[in-house]
Backbone and ligand atoms as CSV (ligand in chain L), in Angstrom:
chain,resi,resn,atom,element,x,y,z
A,1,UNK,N,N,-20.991,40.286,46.082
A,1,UNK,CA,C,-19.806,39.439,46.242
A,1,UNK,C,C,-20.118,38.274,47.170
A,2,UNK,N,N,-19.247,37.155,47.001
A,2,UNK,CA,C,-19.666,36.098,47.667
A,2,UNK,C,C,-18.791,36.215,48.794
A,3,UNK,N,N,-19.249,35.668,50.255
A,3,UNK,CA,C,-18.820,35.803,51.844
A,3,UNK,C,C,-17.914,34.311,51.673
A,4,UNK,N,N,-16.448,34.832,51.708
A,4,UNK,CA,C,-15.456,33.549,51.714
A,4,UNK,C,C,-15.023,33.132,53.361
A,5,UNK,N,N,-15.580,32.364,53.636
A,5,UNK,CA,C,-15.289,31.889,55.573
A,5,UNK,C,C,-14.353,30.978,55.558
A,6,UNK,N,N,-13.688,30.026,53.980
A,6,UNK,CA,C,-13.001,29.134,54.238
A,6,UNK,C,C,-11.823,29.221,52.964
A,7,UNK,N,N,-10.301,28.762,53.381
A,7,UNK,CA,C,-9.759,28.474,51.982
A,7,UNK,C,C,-9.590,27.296,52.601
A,8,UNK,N,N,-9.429,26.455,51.196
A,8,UNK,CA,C,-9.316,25.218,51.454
A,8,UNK,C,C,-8.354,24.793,50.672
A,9,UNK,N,N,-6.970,23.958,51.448
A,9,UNK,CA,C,-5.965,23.209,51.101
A,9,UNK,C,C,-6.410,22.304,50.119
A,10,UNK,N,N,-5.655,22.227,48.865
A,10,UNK,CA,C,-5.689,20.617,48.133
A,10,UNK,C,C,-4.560,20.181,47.822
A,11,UNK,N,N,-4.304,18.702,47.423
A,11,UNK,CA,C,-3.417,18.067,46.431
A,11,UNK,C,C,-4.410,17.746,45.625
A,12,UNK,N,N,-3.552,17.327,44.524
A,12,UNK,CA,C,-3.603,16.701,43.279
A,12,UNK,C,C,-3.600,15.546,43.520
A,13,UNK,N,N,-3.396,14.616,44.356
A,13,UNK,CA,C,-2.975,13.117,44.359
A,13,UNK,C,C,-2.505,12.900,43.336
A,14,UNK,N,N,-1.253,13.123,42.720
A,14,UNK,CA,C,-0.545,12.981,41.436
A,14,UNK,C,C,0.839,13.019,42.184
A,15,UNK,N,N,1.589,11.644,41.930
A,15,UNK,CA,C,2.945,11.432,42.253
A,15,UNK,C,C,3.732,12.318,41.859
A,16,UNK,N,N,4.817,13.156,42.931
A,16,UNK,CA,C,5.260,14.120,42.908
A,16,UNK,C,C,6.786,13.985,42.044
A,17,UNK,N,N,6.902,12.710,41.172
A,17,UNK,CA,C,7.650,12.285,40.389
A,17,UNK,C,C,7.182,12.305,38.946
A,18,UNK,N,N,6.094,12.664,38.844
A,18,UNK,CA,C,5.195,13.059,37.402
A,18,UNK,C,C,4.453,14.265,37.602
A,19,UNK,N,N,4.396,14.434,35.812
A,19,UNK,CA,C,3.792,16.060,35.563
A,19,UNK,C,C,2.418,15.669,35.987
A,20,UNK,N,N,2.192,16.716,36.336
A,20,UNK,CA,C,0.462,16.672,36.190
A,20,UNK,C,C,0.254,18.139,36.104
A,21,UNK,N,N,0.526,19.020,34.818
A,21,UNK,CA,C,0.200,20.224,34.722
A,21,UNK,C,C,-1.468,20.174,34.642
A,22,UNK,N,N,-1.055,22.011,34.766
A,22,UNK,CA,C,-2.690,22.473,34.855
A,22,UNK,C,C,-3.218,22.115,33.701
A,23,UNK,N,N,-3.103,22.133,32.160
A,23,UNK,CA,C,-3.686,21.692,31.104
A,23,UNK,C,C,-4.627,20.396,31.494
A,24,UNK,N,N,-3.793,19.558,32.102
A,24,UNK,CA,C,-4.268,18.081,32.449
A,24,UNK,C,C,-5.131,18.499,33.579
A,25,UNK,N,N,-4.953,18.525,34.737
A,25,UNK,CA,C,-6.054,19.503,35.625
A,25,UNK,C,C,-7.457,19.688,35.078
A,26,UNK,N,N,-7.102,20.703,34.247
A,26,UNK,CA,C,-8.348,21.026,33.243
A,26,UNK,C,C,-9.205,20.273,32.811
A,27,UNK,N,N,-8.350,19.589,31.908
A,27,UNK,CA,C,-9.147,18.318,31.288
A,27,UNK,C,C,-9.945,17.998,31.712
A,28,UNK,N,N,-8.934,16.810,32.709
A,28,UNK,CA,C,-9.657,15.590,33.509
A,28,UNK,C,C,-11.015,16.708,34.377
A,29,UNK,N,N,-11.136,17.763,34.875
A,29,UNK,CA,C,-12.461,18.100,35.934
A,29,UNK,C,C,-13.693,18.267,34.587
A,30,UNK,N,N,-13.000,18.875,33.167
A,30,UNK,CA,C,-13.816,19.221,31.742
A,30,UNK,C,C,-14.626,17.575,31.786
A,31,UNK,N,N,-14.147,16.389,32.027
A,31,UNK,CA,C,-14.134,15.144,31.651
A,31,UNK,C,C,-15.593,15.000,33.018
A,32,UNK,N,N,-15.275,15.662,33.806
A,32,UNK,CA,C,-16.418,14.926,34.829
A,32,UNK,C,C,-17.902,16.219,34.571
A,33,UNK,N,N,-17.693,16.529,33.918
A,33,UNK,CA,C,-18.946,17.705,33.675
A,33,UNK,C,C,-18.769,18.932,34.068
A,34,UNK,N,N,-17.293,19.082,34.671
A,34,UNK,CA,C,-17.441,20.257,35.322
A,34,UNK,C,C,-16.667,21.484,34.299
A,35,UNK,N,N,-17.064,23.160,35.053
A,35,UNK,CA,C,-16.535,23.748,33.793
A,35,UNK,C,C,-14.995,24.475,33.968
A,36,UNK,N,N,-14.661,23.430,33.540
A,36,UNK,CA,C,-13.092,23.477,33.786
A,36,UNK,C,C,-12.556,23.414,35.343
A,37,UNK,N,N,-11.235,23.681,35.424
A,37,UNK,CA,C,-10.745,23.359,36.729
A,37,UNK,C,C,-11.483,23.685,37.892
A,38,UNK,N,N,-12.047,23.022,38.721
A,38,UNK,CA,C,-12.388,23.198,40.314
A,38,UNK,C,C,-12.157,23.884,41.523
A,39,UNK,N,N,-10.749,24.484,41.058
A,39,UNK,CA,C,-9.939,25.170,42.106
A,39,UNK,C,C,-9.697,26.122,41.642
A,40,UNK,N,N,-9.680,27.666,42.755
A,40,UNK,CA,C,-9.320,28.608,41.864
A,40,UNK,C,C,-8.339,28.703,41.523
A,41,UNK,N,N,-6.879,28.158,42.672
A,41,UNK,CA,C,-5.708,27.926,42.252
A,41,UNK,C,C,-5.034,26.946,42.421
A,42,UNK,N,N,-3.969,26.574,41.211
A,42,UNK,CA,C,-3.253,25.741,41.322
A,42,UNK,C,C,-1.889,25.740,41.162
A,43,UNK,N,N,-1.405,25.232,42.018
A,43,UNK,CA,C,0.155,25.703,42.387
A,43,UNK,C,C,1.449,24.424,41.841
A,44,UNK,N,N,1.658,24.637,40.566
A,44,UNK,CA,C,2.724,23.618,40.042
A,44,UNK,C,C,3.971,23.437,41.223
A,45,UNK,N,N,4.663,22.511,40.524
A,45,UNK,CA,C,6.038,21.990,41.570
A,45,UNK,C,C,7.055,22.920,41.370
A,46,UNK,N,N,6.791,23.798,39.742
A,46,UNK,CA,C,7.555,24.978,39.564
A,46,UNK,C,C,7.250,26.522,40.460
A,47,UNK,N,N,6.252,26.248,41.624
A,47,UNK,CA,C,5.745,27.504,42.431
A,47,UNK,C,C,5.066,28.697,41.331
A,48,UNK,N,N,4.962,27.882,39.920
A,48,UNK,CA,C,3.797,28.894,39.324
A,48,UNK,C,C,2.667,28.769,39.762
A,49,UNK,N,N,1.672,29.447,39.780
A,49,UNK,CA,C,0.489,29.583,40.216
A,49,UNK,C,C,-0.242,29.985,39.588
A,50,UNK,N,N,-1.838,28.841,38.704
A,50,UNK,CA,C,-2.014,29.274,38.047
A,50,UNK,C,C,-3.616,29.104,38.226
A,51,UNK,N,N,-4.502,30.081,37.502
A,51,UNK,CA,C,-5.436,30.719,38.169
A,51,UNK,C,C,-6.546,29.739,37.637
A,52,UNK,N,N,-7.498,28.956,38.164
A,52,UNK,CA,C,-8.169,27.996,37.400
A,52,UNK,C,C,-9.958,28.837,37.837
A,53,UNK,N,N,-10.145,29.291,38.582
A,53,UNK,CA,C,-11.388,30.005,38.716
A,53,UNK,C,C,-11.660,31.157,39.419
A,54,UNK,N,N,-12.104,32.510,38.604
A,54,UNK,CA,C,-12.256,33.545,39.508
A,54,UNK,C,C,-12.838,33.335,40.882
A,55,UNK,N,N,-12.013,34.061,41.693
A,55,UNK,CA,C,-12.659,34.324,43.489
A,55,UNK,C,C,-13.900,34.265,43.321
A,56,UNK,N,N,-14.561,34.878,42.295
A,56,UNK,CA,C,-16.020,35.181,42.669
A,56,UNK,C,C,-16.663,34.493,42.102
A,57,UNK,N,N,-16.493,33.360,41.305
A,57,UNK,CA,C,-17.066,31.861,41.277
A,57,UNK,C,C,-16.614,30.807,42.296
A,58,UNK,N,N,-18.265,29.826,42.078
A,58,UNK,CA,C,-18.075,28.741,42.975
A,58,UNK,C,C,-16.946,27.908,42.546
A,59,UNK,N,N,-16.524,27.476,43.441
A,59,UNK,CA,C,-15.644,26.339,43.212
A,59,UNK,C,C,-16.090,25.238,43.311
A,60,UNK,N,N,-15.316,23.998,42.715
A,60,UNK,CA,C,-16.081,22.495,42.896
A,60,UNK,C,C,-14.875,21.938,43.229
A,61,UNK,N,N,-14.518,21.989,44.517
A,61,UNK,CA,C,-13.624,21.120,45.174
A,61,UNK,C,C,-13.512,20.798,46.532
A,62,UNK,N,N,-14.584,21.100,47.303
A,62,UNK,CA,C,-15.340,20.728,48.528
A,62,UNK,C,C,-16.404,19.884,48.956
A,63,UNK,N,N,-17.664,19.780,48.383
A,63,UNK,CA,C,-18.411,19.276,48.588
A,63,UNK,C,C,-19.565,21.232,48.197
A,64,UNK,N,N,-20.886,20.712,47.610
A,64,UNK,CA,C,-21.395,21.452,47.436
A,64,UNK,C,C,-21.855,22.123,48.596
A,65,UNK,N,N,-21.640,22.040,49.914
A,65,UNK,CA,C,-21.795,22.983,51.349
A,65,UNK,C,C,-21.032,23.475,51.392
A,66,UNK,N,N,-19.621,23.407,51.239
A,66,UNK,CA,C,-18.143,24.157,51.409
A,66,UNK,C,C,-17.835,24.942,50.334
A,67,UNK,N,N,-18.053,24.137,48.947
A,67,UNK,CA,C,-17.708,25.278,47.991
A,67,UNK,C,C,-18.411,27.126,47.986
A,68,UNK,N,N,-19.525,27.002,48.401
A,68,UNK,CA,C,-20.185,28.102,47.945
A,68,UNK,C,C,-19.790,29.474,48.825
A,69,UNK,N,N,-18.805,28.567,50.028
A,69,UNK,CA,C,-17.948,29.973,50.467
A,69,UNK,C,C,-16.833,29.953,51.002
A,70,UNK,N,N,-16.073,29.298,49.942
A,70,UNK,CA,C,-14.508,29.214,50.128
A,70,UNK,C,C,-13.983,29.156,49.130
A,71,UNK,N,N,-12.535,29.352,49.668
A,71,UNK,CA,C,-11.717,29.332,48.237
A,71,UNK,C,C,-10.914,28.292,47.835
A,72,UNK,N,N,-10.393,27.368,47.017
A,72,UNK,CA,C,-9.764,26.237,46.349
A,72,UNK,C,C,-8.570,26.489,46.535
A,73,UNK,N,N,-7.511,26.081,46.612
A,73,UNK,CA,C,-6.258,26.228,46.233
A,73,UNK,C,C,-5.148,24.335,46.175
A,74,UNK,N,N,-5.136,24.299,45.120
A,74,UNK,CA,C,-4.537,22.795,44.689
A,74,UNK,C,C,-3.159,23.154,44.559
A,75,UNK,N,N,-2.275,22.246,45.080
A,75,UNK,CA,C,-1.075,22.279,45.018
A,75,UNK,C,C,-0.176,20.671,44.102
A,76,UNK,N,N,0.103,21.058,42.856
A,76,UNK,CA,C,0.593,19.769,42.627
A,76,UNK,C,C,1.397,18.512,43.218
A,77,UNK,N,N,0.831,17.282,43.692
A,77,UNK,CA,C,1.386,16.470,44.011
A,77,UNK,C,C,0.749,15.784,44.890
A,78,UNK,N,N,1.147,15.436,46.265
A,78,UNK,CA,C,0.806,14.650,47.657
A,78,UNK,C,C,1.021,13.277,47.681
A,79,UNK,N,N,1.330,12.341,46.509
A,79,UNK,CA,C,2.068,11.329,46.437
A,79,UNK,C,C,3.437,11.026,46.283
A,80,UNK,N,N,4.047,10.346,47.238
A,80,UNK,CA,C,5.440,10.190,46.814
A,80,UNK,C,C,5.695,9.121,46.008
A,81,UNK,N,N,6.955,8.377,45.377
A,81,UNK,CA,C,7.348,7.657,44.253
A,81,UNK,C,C,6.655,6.300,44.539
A,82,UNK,N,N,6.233,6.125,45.720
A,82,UNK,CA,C,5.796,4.545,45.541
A,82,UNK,C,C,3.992,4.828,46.074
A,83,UNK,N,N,3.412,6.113,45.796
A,83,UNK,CA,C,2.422,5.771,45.900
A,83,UNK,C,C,1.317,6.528,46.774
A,84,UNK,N,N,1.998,6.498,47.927
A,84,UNK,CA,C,1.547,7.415,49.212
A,84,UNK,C,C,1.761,8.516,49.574
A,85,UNK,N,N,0.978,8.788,50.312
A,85,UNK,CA,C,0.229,10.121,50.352
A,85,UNK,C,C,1.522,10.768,51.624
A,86,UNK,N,N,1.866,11.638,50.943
A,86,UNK,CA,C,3.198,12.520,51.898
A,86,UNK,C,C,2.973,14.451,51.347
A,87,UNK,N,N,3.599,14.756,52.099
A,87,UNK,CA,C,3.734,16.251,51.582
A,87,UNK,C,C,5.147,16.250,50.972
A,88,UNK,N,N,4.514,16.709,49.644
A,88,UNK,CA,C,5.745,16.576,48.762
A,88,UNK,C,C,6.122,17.570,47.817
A,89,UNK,N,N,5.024,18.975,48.185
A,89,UNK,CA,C,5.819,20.146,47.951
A,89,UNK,C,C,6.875,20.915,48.373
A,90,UNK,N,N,7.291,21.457,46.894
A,90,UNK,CA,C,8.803,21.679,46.764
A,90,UNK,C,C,8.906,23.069,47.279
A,91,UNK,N,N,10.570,23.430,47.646
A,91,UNK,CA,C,10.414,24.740,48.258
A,91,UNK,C,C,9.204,26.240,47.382
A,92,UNK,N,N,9.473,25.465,46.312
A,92,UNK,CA,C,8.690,26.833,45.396
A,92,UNK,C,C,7.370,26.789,45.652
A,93,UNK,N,N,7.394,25.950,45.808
A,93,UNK,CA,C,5.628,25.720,46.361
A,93,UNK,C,C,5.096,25.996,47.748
A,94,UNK,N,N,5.491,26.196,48.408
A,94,UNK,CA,C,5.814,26.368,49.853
A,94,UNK,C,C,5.786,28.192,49.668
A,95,UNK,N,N,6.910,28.297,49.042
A,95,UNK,CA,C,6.877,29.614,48.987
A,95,UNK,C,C,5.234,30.299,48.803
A,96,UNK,N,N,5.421,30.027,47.482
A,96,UNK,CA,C,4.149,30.265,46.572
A,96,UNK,C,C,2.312,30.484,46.899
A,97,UNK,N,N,2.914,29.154,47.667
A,97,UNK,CA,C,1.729,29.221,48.796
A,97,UNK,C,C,1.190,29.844,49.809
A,98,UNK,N,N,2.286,30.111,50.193
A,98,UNK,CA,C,2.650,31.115,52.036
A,98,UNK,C,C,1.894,32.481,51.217
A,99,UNK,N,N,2.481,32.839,49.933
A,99,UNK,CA,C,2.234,34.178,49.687
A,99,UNK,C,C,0.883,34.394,49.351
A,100,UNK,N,N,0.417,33.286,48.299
A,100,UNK,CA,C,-1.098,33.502,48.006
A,100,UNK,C,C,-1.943,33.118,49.611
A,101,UNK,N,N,-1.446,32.628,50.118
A,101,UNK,CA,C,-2.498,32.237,51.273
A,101,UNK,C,C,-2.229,33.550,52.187
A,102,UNK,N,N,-0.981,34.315,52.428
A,102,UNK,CA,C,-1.162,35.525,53.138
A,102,UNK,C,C,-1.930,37.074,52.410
A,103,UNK,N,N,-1.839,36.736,51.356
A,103,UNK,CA,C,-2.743,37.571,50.174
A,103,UNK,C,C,-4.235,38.024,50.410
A,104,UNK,N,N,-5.053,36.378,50.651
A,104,UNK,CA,C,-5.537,36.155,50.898
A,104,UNK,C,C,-6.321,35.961,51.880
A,105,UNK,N,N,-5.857,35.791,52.689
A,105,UNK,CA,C,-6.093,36.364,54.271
A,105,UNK,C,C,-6.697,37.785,54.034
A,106,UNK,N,N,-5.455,38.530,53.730
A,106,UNK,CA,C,-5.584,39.860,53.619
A,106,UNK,C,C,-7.220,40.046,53.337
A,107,UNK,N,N,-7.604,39.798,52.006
A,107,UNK,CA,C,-8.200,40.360,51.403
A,107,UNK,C,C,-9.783,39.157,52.187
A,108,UNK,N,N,-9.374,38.619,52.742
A,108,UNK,CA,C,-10.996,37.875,53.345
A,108,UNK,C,C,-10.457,37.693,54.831
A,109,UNK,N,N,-9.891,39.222,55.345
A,109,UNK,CA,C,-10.051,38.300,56.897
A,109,UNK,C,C,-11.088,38.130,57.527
A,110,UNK,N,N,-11.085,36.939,58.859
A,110,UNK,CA,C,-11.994,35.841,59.329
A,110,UNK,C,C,-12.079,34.837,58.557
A,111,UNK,N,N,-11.909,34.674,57.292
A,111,UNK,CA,C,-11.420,33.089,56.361
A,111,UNK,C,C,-10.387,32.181,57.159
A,112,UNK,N,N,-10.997,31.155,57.573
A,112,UNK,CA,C,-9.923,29.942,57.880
A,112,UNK,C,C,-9.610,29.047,56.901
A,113,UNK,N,N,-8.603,28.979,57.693
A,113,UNK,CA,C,-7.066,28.300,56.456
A,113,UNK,C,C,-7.219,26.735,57.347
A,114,UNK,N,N,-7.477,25.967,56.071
A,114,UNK,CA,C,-7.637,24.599,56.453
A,114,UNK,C,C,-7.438,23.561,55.259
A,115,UNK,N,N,-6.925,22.431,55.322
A,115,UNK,CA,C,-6.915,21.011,54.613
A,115,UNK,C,C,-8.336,20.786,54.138
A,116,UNK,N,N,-8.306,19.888,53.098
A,116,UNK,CA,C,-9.504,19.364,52.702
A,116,UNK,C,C,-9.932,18.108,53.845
A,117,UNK,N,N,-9.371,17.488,54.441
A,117,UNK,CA,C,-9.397,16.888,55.596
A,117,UNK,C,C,-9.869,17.220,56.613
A,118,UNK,N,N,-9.732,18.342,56.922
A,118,UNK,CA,C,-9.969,18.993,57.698
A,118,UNK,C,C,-11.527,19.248,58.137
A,119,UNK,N,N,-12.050,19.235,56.718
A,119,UNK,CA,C,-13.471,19.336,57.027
A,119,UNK,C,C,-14.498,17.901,57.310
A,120,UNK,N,N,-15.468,18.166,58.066
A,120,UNK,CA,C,-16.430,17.397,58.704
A,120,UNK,C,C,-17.039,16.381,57.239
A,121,UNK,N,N,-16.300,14.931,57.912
A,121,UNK,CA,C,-16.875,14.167,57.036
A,121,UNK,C,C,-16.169,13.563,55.731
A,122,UNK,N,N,-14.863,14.096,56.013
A,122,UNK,CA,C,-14.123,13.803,54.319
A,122,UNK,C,C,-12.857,12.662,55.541
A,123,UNK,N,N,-12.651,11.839,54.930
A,123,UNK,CA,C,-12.076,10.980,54.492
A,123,UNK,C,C,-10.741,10.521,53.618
A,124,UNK,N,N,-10.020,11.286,53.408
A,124,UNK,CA,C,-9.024,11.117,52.972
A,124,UNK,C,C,-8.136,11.855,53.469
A,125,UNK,N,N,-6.947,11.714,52.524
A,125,UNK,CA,C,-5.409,12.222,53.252
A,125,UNK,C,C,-5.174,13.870,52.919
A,126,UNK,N,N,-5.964,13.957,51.612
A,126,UNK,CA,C,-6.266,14.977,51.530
A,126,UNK,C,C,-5.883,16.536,52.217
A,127,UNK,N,N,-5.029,17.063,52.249
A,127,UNK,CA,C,-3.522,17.978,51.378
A,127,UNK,C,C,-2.206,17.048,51.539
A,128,UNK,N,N,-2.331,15.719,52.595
A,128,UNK,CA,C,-1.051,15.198,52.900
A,128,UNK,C,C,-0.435,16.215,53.713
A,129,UNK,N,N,-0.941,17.046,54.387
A,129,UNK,CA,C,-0.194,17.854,55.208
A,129,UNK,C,C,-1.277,18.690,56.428
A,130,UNK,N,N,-0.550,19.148,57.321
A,130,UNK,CA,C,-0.915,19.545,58.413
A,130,UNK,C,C,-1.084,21.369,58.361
A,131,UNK,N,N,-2.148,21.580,57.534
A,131,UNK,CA,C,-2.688,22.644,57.478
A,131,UNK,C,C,-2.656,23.649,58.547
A,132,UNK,N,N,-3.510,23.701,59.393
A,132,UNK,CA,C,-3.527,24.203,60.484
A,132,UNK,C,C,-2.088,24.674,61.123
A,133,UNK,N,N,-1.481,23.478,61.061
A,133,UNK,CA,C,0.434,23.813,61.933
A,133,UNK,C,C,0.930,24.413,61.091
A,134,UNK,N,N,0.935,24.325,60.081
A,134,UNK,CA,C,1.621,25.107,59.017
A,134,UNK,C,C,1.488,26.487,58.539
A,135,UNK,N,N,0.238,27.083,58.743
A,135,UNK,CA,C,0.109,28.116,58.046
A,135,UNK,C,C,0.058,28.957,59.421
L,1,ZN,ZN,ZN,-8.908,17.697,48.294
């Protein structure tokens, strides 16, 4: 089994006023070479949660140092209507989240719970939210 030390927060950067289901998700990562979605999970605005790569595959949504021992979790949205980067999940998502991320814990404690921001070297706004305070 692979040693998970990190989950890692995402958005979608997809305006939280448009769909951006997982189908599309799919696609677009199918479109960059990769094999299928990047994240193991992804959490619609409807607080479904839907499973894009077993735990025990790598993920491709870190950087190839981070993926190989952490876990993904994308949450639809982080743009608001004109553009910018806000936290703009909905209560279901919030919910949804709290639960898979306390799940999770569970099952990898010593895993830190962190933003994609968060890590050394990234550059963006990346979850639009304050990881750390939050969870
Ligand atoms: Zn990210």
């Amino acid at each position: 089994m692979r040693e998970i030390k990190m989950i890692v927060i995402h958005c979608s950067a997809s305006r939280c006023d448009r769909d951006f289901p997982f189908e599309a998700l799919d696609r677009y990562h199918r479109s960059l070479g990769w094999k299928g979605c990047g994240y193991h999970y992804y959490v619609t605005r409807d607080g479904r949660i839907h499973v894009g790569r077993r735990e025990s595959e790598v993920g491709a949504h870190a950087g190839p140092k981070y993926n190989r021992h952490s876990i993904g979790i994308c949450y639809e949205g982080g743009l608001n209507p004109q553009n910018q980067p806000a936290d703009t999940r909905t209560e279901a998502q919030i919910r949804a989240m709290h639960s898979l991320v306390a799940d999770l814990r569970r099952r990898y404690p010593g895993a830190e719970v962190l933003g994609h921001r968060d890590l050394p070297g990234v550059h963006k706004a990346c979850p639009c939210y304050d990881v750390r305070a939050s969870t």
